[in-house]
C-alpha positions as CSV (number, residue, x, y, z in Angstrom):
1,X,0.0,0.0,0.0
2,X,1.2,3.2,-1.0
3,X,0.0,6.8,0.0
4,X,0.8,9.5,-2.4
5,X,2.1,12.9,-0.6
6,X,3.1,16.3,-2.4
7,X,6.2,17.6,-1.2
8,X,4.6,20.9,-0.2
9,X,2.5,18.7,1.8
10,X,5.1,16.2,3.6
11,X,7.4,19.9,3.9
12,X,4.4,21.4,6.1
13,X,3.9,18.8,8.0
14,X,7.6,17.8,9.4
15,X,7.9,21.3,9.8
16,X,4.8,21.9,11.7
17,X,6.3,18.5,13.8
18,X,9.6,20.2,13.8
19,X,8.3,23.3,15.4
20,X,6.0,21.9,18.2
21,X,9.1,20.9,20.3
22,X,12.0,23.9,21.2
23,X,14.4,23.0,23.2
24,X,16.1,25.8,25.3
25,X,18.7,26.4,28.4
26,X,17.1,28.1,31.1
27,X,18.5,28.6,34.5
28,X,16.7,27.5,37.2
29,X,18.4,28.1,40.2
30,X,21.8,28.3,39.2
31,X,22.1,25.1,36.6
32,X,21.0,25.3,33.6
33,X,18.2,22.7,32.3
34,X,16.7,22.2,29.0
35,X,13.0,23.0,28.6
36,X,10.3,22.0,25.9
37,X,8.9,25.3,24.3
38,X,5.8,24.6,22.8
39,X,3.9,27.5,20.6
40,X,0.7,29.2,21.4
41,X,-2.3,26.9,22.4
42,X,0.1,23.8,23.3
43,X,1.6,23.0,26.6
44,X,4.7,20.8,27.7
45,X,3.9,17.4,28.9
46,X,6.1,14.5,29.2
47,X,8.4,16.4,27.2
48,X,5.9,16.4,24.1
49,X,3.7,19.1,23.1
50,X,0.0,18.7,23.5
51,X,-3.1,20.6,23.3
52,X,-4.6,23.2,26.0
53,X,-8.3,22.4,26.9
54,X,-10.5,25.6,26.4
55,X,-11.0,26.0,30.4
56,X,-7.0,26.2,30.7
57,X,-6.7,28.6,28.2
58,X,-9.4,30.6,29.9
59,X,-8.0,30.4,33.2
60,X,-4.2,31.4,31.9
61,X,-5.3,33.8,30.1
62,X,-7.1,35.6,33.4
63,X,-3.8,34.7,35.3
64,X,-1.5,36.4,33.2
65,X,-4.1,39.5,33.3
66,X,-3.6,39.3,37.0
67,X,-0.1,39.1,36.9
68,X,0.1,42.0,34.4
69,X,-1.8,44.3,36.4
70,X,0.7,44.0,39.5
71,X,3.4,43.9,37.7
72,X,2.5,47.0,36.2
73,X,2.1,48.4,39.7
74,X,5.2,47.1,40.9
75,X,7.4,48.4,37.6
76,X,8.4,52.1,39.1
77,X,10.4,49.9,42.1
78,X,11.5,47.6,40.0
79,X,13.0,50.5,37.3
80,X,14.7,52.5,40.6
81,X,16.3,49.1,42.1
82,X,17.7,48.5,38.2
83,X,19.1,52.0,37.7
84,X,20.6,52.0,41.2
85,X,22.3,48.7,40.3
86,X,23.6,50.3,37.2
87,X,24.8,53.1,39.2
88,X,26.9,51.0,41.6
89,X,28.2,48.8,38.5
90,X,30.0,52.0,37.4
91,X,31.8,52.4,40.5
């Protein structure tokens, strides 16, 4: 049995299958780890990429309002601790 694919079609799809899992360094902690990057509307598990249910995507989507909103509070203290680090770098 044979199954006929363009090459625009088989191109798309390993590269769609290439792009689902990123590999990067991160630091956690002081050692570096790889971690899966997955693209928008996929999450990391088991080191595979797989998709978000609609009530996760609701609920991350409300957390990272959340967590916008105080950071956005926070950002003067944050600016005035980095400049006074730069400050003291110049020293």
């Amino acid at each position: 049995m044979r199954i006929d694919i363009s090459n625009d079609d088989f191109s798309k799809l390993i590269s769609e299958s290439l792009e689902e899992v990123v590999k990067r360094r991160v630091v956690r902690q002081g050692k570096v780890v790889k971690k899966t990057i997955c693209p928008d509307g996929l999450k990391s598990s088991g080191g595979r990429c797989v998709k978000m249910k609609a009530t996760e995507k609701i609920k991350r989507a409300k957390s990272a309002k959340k967590s916008a909103r105080k950071r956005r509070s926070k950002q003067a203290a944050i600016a005035r601790k980095i400049e006074r680090s730069k400050r003291k770098l110049k020293r």
